[in-house]
C-alpha positions in Angstrom: 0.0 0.0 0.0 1.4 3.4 -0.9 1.5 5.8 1.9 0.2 9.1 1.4 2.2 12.5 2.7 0.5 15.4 5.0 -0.1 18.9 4.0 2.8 19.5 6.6 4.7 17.0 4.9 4.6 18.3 1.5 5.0 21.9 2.4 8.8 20.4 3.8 9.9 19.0 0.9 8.7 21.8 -1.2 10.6 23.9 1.3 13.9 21.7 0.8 13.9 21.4 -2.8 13.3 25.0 -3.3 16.6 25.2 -1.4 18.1 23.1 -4.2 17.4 25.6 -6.7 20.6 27.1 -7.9 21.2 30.7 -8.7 23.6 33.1 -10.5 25.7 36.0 -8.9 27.7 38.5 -10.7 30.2 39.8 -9.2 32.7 43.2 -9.3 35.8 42.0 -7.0 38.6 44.3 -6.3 42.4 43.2 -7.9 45.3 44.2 -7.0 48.7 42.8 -6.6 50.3 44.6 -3.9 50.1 48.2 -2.0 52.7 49.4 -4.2 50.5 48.8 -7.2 47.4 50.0 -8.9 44.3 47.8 -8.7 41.1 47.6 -10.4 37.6 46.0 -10.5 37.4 42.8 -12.3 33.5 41.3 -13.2 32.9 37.6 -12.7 29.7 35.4 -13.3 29.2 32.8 -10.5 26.5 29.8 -11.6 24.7 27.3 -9.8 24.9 28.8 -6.1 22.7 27.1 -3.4 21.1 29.7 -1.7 22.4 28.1 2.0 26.0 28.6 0.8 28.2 30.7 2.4 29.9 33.6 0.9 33.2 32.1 1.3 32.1 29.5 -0.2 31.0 31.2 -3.3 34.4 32.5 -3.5 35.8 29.1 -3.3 33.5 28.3 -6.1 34.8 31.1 -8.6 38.3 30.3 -7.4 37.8 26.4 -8.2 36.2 27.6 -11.6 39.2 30.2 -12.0 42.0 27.7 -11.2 40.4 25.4 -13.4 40.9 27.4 -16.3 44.3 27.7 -15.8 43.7 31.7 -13.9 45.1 33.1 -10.9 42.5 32.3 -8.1 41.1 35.7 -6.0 43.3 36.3 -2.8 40.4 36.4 0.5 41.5 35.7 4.3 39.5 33.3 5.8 40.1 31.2 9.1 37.4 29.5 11.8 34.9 30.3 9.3 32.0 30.6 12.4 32.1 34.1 13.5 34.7 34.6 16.0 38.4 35.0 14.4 37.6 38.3 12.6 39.8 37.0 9.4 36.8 37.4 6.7 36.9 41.2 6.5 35.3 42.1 3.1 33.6 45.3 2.1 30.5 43.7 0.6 28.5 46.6 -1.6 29.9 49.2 0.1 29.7 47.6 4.1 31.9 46.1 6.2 30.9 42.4 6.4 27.9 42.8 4.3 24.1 44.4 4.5 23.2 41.8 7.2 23.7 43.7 11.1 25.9 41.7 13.6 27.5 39.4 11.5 30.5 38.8 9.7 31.7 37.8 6.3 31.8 33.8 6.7 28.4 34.2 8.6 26.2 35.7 5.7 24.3 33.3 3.2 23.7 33.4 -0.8 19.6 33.4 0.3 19.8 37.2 0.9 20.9 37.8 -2.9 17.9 37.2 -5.4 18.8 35.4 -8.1 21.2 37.4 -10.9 22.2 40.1 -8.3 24.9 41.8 -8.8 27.3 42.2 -5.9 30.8 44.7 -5.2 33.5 42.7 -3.5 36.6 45.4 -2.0 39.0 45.1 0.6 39.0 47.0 3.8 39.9 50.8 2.9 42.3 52.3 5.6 45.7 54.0 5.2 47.2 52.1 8.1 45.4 48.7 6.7 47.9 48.4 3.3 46.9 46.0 0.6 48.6 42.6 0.9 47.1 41.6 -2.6 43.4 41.5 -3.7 40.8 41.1 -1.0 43.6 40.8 2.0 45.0 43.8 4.2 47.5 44.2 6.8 46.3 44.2 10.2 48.9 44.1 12.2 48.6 47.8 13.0 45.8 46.4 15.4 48.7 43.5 16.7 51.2 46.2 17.9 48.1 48.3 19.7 47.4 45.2 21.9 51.1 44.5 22.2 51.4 48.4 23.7 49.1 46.9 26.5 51.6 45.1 28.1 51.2 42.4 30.6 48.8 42.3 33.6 50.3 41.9 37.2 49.2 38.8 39.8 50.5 38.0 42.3 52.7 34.9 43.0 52.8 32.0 44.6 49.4 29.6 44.8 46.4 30.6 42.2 43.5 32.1 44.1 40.2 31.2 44.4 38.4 32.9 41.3 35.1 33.3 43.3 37.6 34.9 46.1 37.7 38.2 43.7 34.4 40.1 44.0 33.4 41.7 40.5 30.3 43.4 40.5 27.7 42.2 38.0 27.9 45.4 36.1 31.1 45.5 35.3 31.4 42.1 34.4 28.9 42.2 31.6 30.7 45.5 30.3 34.0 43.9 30.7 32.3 40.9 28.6 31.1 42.8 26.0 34.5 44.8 25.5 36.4 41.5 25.0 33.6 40.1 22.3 35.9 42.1 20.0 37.2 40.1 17.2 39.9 42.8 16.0 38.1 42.4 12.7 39.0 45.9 11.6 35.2 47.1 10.7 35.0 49.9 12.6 38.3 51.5 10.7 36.6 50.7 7.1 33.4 51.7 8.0 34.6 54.9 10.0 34.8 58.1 7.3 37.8 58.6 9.4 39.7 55.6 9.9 39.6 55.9 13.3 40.6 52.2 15.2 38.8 54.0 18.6 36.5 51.2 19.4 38.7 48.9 19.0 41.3 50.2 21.0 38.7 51.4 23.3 37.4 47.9 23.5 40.8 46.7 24.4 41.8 48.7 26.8 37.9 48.9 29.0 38.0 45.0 28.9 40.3 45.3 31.9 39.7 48.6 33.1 36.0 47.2 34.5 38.1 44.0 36.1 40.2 44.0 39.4 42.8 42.5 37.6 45.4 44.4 35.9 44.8 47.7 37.9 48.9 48.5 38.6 49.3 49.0 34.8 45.4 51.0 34.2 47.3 54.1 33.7 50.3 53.3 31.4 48.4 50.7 29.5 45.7 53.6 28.2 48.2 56.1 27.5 51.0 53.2 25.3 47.9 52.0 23.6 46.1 55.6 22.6 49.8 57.0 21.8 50.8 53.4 19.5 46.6 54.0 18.0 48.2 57.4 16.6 51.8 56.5 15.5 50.0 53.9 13.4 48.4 56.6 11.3 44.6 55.9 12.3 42.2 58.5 12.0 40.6 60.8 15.5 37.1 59.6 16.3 34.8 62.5 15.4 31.7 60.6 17.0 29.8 59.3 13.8 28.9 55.9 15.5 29.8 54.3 12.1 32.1 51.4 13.6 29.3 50.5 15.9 27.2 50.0 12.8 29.1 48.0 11.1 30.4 45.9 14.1 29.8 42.3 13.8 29.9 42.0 17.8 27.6 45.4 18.1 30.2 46.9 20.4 29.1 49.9 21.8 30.9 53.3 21.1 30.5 53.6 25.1 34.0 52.2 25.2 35.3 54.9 23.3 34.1 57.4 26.2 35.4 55.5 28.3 39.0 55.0 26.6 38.6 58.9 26.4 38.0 59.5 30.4 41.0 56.1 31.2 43.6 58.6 29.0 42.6 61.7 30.7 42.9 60.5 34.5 46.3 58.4 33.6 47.3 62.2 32.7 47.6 62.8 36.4 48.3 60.2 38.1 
């Protein structure tokens, strides 16, 4: 006897093989060899895309396709692929990480493109961010900031009891929030200034809000604001733009308070 499927049971696979349905992307991808050359916009035409694929993996699509045909593949940087390493920086039509709020490259999928959309691919734009080769940057501008902030002080001997060290519940969260930062570099390519203020700002609250680290406060806020501007980056003129386009939605509050940590380590 042949078994008959529900309403709720056709509407799935409907569903699923509407999934299956492939689709076409054109895209406008920046290349360019090196900072110390010129690049341009080169067009592509990407076929038979499932909408639930990444958009990494679309790239590794035309990059299988490219390499195929005997062509030099498009340079990206991708790592965990899940959201938390902050490689994936693209400029995606004209925003960091894309047109989807709170998440990064790796995280968005083909669905939000209709079919034969045609999509802008750039690297992060920042003076201090150089051009490695196509789609990748240097970021190590953002490795020297956290290497300004030095080391954090315990004590010796035996480890203490974590629960021993009261933190209020406050400034725990806040202190949470701070660290979510990915160093992605959004907020620099997003701000009309390249300012790297929330993410420095972000660094430094992180352990301003915790007990720990409290002998250093004062030099680590003025060796990582002073290394911010010998790196080149832009001053924070207060457009909220890096909170924007933050994958982690880091609050600009951490800017105000890298602002009032600088001024007090001015006098102590």
């Amino acid at each position: 006897m042949s078994e008959t499927l529900s309403t709720s049971d056709v509407a799935s696979f409907e569903a699923s093989s509407a999934s299956l349905e492939t689709r076409t992307y054109h895209l406008k991808i920046w290349r360019q060899r090196s900072d110390r050359e010129t690049g341009g916009f080169e067009e592509f035409t990407v076929p038979d895309i499932l909408p639930d694929q990444s958009f990494l993996e679309m790239l590794d699509v035309l990059n299988d396709s490219l390499v195929a045909e005997g062509k030099e593949a498009i340079a990206f940087e991708s790592d965990c692929r899940e959201g938390i390493c902050g490689a994936c920086s693209l400029v995606i039509d004209g925003v960091p990480h894309g047109p989807v709020p709170g998440t990064t490259t790796c995280g968005l999928r083909m669905r939000i493109w209709q079919d034969g959309a045609n999509i802008t691919i750039e690297p992060f734009r920042a003076k201090s961010f150089p051009i490695i080769k196509d789609l990748v940057v240097d970021r190590t501008a953002f490795d020297r900031i956290i290497q300004k902030g030095g080391y954090v002080s315990v004590g010796t001997g035996s480890a203490p009891e974590a629960n021993l060290t009261p933190i209020g519940k406050q400034n725990a969260e806040l202190a949470f929030e701070a660290a979510t930062c990915i160093g992605c570099g959004a907020c620099v390519a997003a701000c009309p200034n390249a300012s790297a203020s929330l993410f420095t700002g972000a660094k430094i609250a992180q352990y301003t809000y915790l007990p720990q680290g409290q002998v250093e406060r004062a030099q680590r806020v003025q060796k990582m604001v002073d290394q911010m501007d010998e790196e080149g980056f832009g001053d924070c003129s207060n457009h909220a733009e890096c909170e924007a386009a933050c994958p982690k939605k880091i609050s600009i509050t951490n800017i105000a308070k890298m602002r009032k940590e600088y001024a007090k380590s001015l006098f102590s």
